[in-house]
Each structure stands twice: as C-alpha cells, then as structure tokens.
C-alpha positions, -999 to 999 in steps of 0.1 A, spaced: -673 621 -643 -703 642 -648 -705 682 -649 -729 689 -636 -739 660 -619 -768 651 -601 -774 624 -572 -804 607 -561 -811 619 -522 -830 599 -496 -854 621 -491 -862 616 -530 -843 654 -544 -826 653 -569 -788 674 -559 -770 693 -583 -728 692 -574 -708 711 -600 -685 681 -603 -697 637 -597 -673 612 -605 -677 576 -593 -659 541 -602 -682 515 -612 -679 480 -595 -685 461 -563 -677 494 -544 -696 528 -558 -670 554 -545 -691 587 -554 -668 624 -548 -686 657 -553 -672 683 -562 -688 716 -553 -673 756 -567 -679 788 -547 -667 823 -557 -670 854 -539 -674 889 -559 -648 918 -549 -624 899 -533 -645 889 -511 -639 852 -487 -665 829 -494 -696 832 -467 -705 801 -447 -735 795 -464 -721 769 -493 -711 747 -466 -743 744 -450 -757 741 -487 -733 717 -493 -736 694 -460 -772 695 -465 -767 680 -501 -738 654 -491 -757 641 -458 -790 632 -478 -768 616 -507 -749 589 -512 -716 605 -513 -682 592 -500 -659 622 -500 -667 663 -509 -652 694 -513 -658 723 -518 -635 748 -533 -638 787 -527 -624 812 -548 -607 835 -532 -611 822 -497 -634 806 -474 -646 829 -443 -632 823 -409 -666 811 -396 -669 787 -430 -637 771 -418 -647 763 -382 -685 747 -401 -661 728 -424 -641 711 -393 -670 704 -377 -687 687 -404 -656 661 -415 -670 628 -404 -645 606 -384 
C-alpha cells in the first residue's frame, strides 16, 4: 500500500491516486483509491470522476473508488454508473 501512490499510464504520465495497494505474484491486482471533499457542505461536483476515469482508463488499475465527503452530486452519480465496466 502506497499513500500517495503513483502508477505508470500508457500514454507514459505518471498518476497520482491518494491510496495504491497491489498483491504481488502471478496476478498484479492494483485498487486505487481516490478522496474528494466538498467545502460548505457542499456534494461533491462531477469533476473528480471524470479526473478520476481519465486516470484509471490510462492505468493499469483493476478496481477504483472514489470516496466523497459529504456527498457525491446527482450528475456525479449518473457519470459514476456509466463508467463501471461490465
């Protein structure tokens, strides 16, 4: 587990996730971990998950999250559904 952690993207940038853990061994499971507050009570725009999609589709990442203090917005709710992959 690293904080922060930074993975190696195929585009060659280097991403910065709050949180990277990974097992070592025949399968590399990688999980970011990603922390968004809002200021004033505030939901969490929809901006840290495009930030964060962006991040976790150019790197090799197997699961993500992102966690938003208090609350994510309604529009960063419908981007989040769209972006689980199947």
């Amino acid at each position: 587990v690293e904080a922060p952690g930074f993975l190696d993207g195929k585009s060659g940038v280097k991403h910065m996730f709050d949180i990277v853990a990974h097992s070592k061994g025949t399968e590399k499971n990688i999980i970011v971990i990603n922390v968004s507050a809002s200021k004033a009570k505030e939901p969490v725009p929809d901006q840290p998950i495009i930030e964060m999609f962006a991040k976790t589709f150019d790197s090799p990442v197997d699961e993500a999250f992102l966690i938003a203090i208090p609350k994510i917005s309604e529009n960063g709710k419908k981007l989040a559904t769209c972006t689980k992959s199947t």
